[in-house]
C-alpha angles and dihedrals in degrees: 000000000000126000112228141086133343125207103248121200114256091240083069106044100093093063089042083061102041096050091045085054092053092049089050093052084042090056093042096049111015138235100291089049096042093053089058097044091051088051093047087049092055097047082044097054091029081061095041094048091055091062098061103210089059089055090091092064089023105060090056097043086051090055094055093049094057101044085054100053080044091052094038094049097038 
């Protein structure tokens, strides 16, 4: 069996590419800082999703933070 990559459906992608985005910033910066940066980027989306109009930028942001506090810590 070969290790590579797998087709993956459409409907996944998103995620695929979002969680390859959060190893990558995890490589580049390590566990500890990615930790922080995940938890900046949460009180960052969390402040821009109680404004409303800022929910539309807020909510993702908030997703990455918190895959990246997920990926640093596990």
């Amino acid at each position: 069996m070969t290790a590579g990559t797998r087709a993956t459906p459409i409907l996944f992608a998103p995620f695929v590419w979002l969680w390859q985005l959060v190893t990558f910033i995890l490589g580049l910066t390590g566990r500890l800082l990615a930790v922080v940066v995940g938890f900046l980027l949460l009180s960052v989306g969390l402040l821009l999703t109680l404004t409303l109009v800022g929910a539309i930028i807020g909510i993702p942001v908030l997703i990455v933070g918190f895959a990246l506090v997920v990926r640093g810590l596990f």
